[in-house]
N, C-alpha and C positions, 0 to 999 in steps of 0.2 A: 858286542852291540848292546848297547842301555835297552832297558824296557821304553815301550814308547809312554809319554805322559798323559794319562787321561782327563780332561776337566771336565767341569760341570757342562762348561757348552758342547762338548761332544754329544751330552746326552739334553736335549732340550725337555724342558717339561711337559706334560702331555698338554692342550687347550685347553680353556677353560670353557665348557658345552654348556648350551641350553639345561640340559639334567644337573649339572653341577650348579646353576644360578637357580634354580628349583629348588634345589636342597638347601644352599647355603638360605634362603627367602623363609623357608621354613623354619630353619635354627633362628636366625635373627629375628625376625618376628614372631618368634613361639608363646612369648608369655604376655604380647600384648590383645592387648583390648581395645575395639573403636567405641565410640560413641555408645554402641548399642551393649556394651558388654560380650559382643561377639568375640570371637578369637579374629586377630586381626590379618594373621597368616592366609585367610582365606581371601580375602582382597588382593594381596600380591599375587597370590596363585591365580587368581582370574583373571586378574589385570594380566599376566605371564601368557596364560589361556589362549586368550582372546587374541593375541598377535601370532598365532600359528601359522598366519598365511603369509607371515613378514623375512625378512634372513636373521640370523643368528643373533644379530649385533642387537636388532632392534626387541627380540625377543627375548635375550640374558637383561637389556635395557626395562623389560616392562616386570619381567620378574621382582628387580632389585631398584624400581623406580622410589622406591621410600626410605631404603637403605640408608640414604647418607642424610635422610630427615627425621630419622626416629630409632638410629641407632649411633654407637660411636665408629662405624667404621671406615675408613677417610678414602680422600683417593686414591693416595701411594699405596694403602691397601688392598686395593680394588687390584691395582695394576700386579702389585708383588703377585697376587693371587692367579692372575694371567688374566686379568677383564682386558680387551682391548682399551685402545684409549678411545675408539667414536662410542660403543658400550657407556663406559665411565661419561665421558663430554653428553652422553644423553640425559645422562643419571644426574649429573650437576645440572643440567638446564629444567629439570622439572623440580628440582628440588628448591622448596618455595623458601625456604628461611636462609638460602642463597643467593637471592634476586636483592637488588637493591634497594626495593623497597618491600620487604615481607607483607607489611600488613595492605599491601596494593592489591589486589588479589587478581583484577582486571590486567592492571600495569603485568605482573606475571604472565598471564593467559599469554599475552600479546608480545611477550619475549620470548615464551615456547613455540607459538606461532610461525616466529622467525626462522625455527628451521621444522625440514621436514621432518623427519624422525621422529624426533621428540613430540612434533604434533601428535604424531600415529599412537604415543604411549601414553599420551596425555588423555589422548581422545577413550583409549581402552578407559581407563581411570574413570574419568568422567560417568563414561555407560554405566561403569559396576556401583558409581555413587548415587546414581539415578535409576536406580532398579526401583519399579513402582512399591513394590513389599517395602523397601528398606524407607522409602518414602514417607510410606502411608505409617512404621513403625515410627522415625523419627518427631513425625508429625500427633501422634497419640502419646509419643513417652513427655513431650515439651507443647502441652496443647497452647500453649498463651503464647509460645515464640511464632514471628509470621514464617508464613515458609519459605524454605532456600531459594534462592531465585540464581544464585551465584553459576550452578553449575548450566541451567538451561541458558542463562544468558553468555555462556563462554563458547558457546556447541557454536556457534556463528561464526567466530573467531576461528575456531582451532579447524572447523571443516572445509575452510575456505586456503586453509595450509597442505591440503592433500588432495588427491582424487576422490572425486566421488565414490566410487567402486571400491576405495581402499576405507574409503568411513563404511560401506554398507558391510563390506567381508567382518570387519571390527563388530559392528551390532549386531550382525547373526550370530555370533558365537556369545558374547555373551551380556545383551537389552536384546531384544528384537522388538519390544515394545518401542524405543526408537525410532526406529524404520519408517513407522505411521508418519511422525515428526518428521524427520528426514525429506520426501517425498511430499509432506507437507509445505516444506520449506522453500523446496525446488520449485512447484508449482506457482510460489507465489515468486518467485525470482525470475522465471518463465513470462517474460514482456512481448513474445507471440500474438498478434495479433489472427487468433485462428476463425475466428467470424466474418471476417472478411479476408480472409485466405483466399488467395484466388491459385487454380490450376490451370487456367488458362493458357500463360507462356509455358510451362512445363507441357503442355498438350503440342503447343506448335515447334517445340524444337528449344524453348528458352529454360532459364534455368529455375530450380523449383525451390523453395529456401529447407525444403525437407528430403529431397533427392539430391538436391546440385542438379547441372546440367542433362540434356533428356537426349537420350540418342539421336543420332539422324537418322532420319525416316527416308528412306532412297521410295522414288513416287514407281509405281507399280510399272509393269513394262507390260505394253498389248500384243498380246500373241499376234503373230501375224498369220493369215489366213493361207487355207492350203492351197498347191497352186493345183491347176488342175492338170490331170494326166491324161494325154494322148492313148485313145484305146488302139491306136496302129502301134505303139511304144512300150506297153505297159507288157512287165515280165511276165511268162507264164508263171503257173502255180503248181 
């Protein structure tokens, strides 16, 4: 009897995890630099950070959100390497000098927009470009440039592509100076009329626009009185 034949697919490669799009984020952006002369590495890693409350996909997605914009490694790479492909297809949708018009920056926003996901990684991105420090440093290294208005004005866009609750989890971990904003924003989207709110139908059984409907109230029942007992009838004790 022959030996039996073993391929490659017998033995599948391990996945490619969360830790390993860490790492690889680290090597490929190891020797760059943003704006600030910073190591750039740490952007990714934040941006990676910040999506801990998301699944796997969207989380290797935020790691390696700049990969295919500021390095040479493509998508057939992505995949050989075992990225899924909704991974990769996230990675291509934020990635701006992809978009059909790069220097649109708005037009981009609003084709990430379009799907969810990609919103969630964009949204992280965004936070860690809007950190007040890195703000107020941009703002003192180029005192004569006016200041960015680009990323506050995209926060409209990109939060209206996901759950509220899924933008606030994002800025606690890493703006929470946001939040203020956030909350702010809601407020004024908030077309309640509460000054003239009335409880009234909500009191009588109607419905409330901040409860919904008000239970029924069953009307009290009158004890009925005792009858009286015949003292020729009445048990002994």
């Amino acid at each position: 009897m022959s030996e039996p034949e073993f391929t490659e697919a017998h033995f599948p490669q391990p996945g490619f995890t969360v830790e390993t799009a860490r790492v690889l984020a680290e090597v490929a952006h190891n020797r760059q630099k943003d704006k600030l002369k910073r190591p750039y590495r740490d952007h990714v890693i934040a941006v990676g950070d910040a999506l801990a409350d998301f699944d796997d996909d969207i989380r290797i997605a935020g790691y390696l959100h700049d990969i295919a914009e500021d390095t040479p490694i493509t998508r057939q790479a992505l995949l050989e390497m075992g990225v899924s492909e909704r991974a990769v297809d996230i990675i291509e949708r934020v990635t701006n000098r992809l978009h059909d018009n790069p220097d649109d920056y708005q037009a981009g926003i609003r084709f990430i927009a379009e799907d969810h996901d990609a919103a969630l990684v964009k949204i992280a991105d965004n936070a860690h470009n809007s950190l007040p420090e890195r703000v107020k440093a941009l703002a003192e290294k180029w005192p004569d440039k006016p200041p960015v208005t680009k990323y506050r004005d995209a926060r409209p866009v990109l939060y209206a592509a996901v759950e509220t609750e899924e933008v606030r989890k994002i800025l606690a971990r890493i703006n929470p100076w946001l939040l203020e904003e956030l909350d702010d924003r809601l407020d004024e989207e908030d077309d309640t009329d509460y000054e003239n709110l009335s409880y009234e139908d909500h009191s009588l059984g109607g419905t409330s626009p901040l409860t919904g409907p008000a239970p029924a109230v069953e009307p009290a029942q009158t004890p009925e009185a005792p009858q009286a007992v015949d003292p020729a009838t009445e048990p002994e004790r």
